[in-house]
PyMOL Python script that loads the backbone (N, CA, C, O; Angstrom):
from pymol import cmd

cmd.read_pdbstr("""\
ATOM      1  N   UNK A   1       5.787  20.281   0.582  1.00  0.00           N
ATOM      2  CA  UNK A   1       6.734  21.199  -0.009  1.00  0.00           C
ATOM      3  C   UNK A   1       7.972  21.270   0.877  1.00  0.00           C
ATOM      4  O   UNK A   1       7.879  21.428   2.094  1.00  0.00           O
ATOM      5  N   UNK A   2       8.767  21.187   0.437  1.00  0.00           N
ATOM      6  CA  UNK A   2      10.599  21.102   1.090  1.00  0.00           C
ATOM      7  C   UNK A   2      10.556  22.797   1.521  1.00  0.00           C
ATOM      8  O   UNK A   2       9.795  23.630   1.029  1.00  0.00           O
ATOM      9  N   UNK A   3      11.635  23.045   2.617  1.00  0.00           N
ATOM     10  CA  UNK A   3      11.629  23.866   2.821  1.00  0.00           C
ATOM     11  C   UNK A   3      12.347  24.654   2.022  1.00  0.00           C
ATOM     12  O   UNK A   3      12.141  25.867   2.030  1.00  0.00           O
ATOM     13  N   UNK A   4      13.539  23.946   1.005  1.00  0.00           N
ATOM     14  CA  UNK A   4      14.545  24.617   0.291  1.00  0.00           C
ATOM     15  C   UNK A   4      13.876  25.410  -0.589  1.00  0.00           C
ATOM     16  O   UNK A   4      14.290  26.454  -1.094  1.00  0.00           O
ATOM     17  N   UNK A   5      12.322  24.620  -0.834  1.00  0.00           N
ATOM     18  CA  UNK A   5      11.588  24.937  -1.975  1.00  0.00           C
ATOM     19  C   UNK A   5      11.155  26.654  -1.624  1.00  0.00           C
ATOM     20  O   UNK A   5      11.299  27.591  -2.408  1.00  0.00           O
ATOM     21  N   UNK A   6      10.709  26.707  -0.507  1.00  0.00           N
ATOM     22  CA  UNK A   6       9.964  27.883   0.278  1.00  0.00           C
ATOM     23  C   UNK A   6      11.056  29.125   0.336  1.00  0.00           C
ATOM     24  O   UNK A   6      10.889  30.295  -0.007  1.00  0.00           O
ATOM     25  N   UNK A   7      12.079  28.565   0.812  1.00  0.00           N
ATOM     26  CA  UNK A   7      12.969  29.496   0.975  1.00  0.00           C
ATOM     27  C   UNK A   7      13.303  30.575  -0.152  1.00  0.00           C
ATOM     28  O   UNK A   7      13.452  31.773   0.088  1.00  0.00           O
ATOM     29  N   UNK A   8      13.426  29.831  -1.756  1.00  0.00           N
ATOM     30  CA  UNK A   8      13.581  30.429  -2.894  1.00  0.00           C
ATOM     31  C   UNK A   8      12.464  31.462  -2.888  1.00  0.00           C
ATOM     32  O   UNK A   8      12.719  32.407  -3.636  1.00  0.00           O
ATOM     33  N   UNK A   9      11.366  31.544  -2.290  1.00  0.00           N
ATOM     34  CA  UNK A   9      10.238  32.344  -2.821  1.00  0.00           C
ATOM     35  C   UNK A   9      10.427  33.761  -1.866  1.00  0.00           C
ATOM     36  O   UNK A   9      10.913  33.710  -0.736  1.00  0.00           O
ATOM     37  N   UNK A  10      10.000  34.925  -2.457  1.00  0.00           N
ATOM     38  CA  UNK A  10       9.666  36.239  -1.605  1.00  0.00           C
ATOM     39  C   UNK A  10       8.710  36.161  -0.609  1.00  0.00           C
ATOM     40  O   UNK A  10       8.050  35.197  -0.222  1.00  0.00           O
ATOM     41  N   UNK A  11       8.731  37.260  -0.266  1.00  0.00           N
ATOM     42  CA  UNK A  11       7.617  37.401   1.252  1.00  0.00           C
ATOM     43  C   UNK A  11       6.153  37.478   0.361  1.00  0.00           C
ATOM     44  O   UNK A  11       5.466  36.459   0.433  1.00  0.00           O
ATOM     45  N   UNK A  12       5.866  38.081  -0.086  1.00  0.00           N
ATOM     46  CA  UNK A  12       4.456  38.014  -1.231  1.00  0.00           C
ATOM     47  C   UNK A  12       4.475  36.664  -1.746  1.00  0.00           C
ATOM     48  O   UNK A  12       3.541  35.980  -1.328  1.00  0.00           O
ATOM     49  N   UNK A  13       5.468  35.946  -2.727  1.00  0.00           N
ATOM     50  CA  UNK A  13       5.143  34.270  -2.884  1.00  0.00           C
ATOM     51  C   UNK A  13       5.206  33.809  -1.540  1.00  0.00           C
ATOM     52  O   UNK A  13       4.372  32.915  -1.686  1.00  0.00           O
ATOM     53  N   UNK A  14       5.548  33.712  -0.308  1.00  0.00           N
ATOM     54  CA  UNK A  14       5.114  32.665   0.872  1.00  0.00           C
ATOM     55  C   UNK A  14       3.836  33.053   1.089  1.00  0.00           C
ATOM     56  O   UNK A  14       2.911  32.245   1.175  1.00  0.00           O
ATOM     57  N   UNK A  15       3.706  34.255   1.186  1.00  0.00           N
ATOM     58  CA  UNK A  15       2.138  34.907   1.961  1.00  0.00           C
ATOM     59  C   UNK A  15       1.181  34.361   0.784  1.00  0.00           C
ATOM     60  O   UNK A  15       0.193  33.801   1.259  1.00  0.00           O
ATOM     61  N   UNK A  16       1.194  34.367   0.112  1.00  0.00           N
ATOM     62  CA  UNK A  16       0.225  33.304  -1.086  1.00  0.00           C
ATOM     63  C   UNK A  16       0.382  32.214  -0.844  1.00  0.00           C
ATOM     64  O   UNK A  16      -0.613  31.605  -1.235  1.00  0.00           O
ATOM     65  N   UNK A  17       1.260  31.400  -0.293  1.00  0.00           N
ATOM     66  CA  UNK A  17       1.441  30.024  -0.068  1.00  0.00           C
ATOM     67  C   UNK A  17       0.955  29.611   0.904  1.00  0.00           C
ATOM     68  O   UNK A  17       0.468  28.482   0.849  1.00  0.00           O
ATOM     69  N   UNK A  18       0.906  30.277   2.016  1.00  0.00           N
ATOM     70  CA  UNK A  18       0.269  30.400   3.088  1.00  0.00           C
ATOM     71  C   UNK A  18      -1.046  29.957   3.042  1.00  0.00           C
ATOM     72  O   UNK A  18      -1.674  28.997   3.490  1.00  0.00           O
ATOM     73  N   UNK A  19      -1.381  31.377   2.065  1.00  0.00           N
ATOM     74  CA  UNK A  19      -2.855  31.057   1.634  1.00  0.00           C
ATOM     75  C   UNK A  19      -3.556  30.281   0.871  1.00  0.00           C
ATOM     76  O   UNK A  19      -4.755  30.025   0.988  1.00  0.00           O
ATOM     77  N   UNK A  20      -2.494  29.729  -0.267  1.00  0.00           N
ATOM     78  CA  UNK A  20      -3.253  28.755  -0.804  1.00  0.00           C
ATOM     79  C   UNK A  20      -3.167  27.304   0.203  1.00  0.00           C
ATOM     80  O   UNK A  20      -3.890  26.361  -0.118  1.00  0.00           O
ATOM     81  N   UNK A  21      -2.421  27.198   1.202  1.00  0.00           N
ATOM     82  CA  UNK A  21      -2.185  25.959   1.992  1.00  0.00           C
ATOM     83  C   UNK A  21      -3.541  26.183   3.214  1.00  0.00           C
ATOM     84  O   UNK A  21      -3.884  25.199   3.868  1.00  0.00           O
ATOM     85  N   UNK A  22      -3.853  26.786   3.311  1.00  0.00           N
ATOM     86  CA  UNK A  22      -5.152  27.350   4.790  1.00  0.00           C
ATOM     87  C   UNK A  22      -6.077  27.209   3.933  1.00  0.00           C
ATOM     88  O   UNK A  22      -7.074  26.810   4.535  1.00  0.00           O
ATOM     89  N   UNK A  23      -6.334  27.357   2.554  1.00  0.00           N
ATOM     90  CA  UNK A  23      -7.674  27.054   1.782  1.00  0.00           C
ATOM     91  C   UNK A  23      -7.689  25.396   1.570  1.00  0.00           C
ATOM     92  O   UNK A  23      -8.645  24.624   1.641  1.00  0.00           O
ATOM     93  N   UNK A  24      -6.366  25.146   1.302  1.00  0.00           N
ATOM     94  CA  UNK A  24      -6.522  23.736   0.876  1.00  0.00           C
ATOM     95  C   UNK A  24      -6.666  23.200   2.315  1.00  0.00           C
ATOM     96  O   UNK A  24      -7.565  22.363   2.233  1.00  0.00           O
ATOM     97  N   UNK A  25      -6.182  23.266   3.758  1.00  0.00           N
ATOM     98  CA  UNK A  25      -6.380  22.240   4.851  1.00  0.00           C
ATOM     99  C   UNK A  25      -8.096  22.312   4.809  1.00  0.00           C
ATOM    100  O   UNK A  25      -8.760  21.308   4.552  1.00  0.00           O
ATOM    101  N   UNK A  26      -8.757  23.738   5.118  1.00  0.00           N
ATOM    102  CA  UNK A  26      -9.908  24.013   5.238  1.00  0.00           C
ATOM    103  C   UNK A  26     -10.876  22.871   4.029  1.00  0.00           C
ATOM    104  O   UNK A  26     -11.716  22.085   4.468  1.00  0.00           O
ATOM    105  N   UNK A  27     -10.619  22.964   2.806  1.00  0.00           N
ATOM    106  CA  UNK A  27     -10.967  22.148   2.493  1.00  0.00           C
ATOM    107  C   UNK A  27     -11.224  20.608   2.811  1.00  0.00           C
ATOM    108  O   UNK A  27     -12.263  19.949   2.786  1.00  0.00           O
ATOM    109  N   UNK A  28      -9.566  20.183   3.199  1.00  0.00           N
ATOM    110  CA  UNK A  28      -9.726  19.167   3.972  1.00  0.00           C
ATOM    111  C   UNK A  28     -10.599  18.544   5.247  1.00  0.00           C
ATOM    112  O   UNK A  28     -11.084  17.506   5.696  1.00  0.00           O
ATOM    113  N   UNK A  29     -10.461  19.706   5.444  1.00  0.00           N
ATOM    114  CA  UNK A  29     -11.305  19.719   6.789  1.00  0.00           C
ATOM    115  C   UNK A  29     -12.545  19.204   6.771  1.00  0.00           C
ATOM    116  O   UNK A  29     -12.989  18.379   7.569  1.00  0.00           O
ATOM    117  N   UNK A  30     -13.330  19.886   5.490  1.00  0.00           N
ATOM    118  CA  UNK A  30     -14.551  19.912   5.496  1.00  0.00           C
ATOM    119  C   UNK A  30     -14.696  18.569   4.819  1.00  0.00           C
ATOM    120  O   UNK A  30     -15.853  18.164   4.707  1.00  0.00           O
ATOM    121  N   UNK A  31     -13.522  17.647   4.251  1.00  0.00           N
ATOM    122  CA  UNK A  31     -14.463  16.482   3.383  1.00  0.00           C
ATOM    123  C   UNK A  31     -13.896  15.691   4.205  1.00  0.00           C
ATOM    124  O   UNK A  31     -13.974  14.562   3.718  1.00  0.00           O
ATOM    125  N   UNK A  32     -13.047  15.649   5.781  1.00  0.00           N
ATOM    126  CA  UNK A  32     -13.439  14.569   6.945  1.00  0.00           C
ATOM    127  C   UNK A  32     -14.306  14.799   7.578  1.00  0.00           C
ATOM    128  O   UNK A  32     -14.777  13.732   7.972  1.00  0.00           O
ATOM    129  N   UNK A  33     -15.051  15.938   8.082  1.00  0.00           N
ATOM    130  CA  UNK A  33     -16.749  16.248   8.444  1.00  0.00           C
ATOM    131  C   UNK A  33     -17.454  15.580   7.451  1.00  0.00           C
ATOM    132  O   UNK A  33     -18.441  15.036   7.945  1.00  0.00           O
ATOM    133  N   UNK A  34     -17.341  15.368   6.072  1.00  0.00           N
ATOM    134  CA  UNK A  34     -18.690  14.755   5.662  1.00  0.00           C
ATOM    135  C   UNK A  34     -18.340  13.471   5.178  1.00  0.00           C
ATOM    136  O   UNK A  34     -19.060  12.975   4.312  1.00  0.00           O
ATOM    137  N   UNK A  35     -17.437  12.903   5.558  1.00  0.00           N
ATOM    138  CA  UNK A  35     -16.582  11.417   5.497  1.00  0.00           C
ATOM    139  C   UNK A  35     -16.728  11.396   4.127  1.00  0.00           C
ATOM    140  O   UNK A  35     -17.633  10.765   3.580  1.00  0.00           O
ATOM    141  N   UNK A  36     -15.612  12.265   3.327  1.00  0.00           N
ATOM    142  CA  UNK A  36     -15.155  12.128   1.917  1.00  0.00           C
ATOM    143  C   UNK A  36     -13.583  11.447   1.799  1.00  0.00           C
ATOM    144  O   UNK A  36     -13.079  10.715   0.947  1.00  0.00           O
ATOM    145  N   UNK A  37     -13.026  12.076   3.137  1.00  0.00           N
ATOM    146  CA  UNK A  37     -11.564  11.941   3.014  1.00  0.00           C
ATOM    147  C   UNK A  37     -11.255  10.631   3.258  1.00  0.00           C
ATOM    148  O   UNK A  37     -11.627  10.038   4.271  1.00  0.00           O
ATOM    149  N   UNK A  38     -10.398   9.999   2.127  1.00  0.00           N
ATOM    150  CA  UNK A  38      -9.778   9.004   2.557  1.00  0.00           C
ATOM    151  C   UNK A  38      -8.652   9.009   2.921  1.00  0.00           C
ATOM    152  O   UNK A  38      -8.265   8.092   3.646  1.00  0.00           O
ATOM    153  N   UNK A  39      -8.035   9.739   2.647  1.00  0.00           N
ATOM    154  CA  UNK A  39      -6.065   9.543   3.204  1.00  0.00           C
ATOM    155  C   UNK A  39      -6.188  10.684   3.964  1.00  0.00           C
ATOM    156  O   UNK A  39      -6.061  11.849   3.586  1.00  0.00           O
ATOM    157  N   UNK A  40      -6.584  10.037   5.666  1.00  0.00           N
ATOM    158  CA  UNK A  40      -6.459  11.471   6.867  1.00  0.00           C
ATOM    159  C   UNK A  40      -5.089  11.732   7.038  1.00  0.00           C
ATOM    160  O   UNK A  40      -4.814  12.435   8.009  1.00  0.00           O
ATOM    161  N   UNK A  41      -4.015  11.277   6.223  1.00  0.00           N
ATOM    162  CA  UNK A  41      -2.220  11.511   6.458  1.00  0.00           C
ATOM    163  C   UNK A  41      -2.170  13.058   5.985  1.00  0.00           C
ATOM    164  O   UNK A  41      -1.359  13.853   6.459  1.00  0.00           O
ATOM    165  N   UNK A  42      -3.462  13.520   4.652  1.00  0.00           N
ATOM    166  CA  UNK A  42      -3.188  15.071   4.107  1.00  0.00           C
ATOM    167  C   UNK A  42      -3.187  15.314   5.292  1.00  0.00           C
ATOM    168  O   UNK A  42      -2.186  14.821   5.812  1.00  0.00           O
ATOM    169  N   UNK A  43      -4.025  16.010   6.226  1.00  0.00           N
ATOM    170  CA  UNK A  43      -4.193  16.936   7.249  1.00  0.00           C
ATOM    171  C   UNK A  43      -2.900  17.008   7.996  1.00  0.00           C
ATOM    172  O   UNK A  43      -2.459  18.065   8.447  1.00  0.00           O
ATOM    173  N   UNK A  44      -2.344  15.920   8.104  1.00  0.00           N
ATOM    174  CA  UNK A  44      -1.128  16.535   8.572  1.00  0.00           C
ATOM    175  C   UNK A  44       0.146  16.876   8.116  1.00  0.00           C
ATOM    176  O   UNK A  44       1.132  17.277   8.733  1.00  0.00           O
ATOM    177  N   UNK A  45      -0.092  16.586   6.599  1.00  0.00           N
ATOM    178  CA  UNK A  45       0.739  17.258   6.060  1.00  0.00           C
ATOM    179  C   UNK A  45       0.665  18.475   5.645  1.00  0.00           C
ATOM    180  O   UNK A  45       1.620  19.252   5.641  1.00  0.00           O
ATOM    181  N   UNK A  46      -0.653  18.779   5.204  1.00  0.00           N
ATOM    182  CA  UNK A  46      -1.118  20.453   5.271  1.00  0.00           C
ATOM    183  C   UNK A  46      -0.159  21.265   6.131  1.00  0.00           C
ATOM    184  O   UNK A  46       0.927  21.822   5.974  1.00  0.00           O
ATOM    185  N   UNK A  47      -1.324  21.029   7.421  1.00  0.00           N
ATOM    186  CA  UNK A  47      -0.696  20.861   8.814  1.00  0.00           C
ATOM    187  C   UNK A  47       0.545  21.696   8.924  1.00  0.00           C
ATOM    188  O   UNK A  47       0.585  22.891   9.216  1.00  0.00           O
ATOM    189  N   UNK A  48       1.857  20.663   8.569  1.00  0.00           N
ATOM    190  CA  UNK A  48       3.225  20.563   8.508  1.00  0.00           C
ATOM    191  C   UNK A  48       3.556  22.128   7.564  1.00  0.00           C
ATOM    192  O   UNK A  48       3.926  23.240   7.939  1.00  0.00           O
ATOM    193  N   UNK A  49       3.231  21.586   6.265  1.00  0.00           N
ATOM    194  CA  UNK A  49       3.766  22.539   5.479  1.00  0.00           C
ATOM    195  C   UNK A  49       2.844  24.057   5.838  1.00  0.00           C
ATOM    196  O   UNK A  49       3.622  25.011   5.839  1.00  0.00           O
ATOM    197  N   UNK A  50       2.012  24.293   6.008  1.00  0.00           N
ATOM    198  CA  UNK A  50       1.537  25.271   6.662  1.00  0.00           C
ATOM    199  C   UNK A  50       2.418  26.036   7.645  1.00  0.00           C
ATOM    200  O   UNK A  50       2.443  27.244   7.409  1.00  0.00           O
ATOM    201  N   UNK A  51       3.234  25.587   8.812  1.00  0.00           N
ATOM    202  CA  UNK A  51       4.166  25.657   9.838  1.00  0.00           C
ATOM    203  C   UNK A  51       5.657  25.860   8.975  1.00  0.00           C
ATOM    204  O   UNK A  51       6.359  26.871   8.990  1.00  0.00           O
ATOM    205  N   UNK A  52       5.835  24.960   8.445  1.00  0.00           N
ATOM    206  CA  UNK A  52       7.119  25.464   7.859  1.00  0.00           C
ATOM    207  C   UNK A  52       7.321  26.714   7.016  1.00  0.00           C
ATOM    208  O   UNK A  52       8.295  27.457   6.895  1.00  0.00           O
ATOM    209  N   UNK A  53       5.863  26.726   6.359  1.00  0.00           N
ATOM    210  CA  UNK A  53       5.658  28.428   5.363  1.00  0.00           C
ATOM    211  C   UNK A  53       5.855  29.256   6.305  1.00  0.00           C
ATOM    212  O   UNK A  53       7.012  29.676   6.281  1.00  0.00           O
ATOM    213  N   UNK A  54       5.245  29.669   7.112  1.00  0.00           N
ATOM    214  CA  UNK A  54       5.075  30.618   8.321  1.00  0.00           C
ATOM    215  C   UNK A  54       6.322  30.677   8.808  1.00  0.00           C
ATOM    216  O   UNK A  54       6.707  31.844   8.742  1.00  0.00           O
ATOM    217  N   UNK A  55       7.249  29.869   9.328  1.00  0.00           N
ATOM    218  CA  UNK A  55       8.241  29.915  10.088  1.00  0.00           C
ATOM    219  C   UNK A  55       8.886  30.389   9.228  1.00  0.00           C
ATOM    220  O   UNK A  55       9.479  31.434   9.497  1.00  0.00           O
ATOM    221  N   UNK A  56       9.025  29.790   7.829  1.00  0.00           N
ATOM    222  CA  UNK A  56      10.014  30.781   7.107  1.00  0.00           C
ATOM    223  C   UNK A  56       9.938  32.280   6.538  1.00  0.00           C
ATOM    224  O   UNK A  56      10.934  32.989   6.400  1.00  0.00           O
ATOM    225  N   UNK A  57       8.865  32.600   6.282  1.00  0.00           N
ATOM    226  CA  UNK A  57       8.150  33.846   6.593  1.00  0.00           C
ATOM    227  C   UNK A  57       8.282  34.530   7.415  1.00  0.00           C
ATOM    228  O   UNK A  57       8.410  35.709   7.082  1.00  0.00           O
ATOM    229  N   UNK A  58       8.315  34.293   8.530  1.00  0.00           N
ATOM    230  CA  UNK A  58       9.043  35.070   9.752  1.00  0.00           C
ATOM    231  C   UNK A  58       9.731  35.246   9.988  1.00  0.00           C
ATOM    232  O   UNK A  58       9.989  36.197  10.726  1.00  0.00           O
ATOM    233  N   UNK A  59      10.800  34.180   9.374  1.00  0.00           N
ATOM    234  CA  UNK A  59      12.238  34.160   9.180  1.00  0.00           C
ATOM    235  C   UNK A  59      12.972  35.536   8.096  1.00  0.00           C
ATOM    236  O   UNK A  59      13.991  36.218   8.201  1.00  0.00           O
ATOM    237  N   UNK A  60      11.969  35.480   7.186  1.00  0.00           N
ATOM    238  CA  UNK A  60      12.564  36.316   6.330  1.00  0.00           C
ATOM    239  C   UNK A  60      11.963  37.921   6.627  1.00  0.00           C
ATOM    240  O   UNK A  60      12.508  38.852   6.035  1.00  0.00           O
ATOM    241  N   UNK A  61      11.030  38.138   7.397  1.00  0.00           N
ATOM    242  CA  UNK A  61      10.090  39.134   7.856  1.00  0.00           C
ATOM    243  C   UNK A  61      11.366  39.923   8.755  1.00  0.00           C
ATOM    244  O   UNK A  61      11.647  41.116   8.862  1.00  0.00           O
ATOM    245  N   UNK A  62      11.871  38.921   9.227  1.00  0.00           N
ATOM    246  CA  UNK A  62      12.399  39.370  10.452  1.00  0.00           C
ATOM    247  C   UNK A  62      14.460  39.846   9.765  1.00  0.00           C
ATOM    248  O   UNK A  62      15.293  40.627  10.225  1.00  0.00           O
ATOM    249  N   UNK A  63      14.487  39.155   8.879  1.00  0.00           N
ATOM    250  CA  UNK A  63      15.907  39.195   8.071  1.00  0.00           C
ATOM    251  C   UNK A  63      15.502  41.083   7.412  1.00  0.00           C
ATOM    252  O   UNK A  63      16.242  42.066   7.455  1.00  0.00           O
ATOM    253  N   UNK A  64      14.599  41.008   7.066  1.00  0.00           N
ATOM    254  CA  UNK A  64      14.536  42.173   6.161  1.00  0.00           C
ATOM    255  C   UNK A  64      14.451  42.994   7.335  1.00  0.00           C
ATOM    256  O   UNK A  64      15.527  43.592   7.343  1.00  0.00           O
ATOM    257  N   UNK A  65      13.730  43.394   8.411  1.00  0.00           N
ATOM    258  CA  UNK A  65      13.278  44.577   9.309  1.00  0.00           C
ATOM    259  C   UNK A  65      14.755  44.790   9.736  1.00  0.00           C
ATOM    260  O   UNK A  65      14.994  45.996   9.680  1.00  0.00           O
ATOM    261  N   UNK A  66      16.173  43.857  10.266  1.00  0.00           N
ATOM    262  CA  UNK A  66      17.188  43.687  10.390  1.00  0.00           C
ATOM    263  C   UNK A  66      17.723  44.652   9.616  1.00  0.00           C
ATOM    264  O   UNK A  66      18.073  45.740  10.073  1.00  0.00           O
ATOM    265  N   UNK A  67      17.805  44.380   8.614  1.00  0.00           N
ATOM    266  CA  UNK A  67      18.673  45.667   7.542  1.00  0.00           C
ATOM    267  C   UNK A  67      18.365  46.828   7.537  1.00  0.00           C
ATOM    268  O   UNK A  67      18.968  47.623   6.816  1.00  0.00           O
TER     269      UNK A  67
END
""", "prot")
cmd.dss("prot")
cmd.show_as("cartoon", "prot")
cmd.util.cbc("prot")
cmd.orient("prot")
């Protein structure tokens, strides 16, 4: 997910995004423990976009307490 994409969303749509991205790595997780995964490139894209949600989330956490 682009960050431009993230940015458009509220603090409630990132904090869901968040969460649906930590269910989906976790998932991941669990089908390279039972050698399901074939493309180990997801995990780090999870990973990635996971970090960029958050950062912008904080970004905007921190824009709003500002005002």
């Amino acid at each position: 997910m682009k960050a431009s994409e993230l940015r458009n969303k509220d603090v409630d749509g990132l904090q869901k995004e968040v969460k649906d991205l930590l269910k989906a790595h976790f998932g991941l997780r669990m089908q390279k423990a039972t050698q399901q995964l074939s493309d180990h490139s997801q995990l780090k894209k999870t990973r990635r976009d996971i970090a960029r949600a958050k950062t912008i989330l904080a970004e905007k956490k921190k824009e709003g307490a500002a005002k």
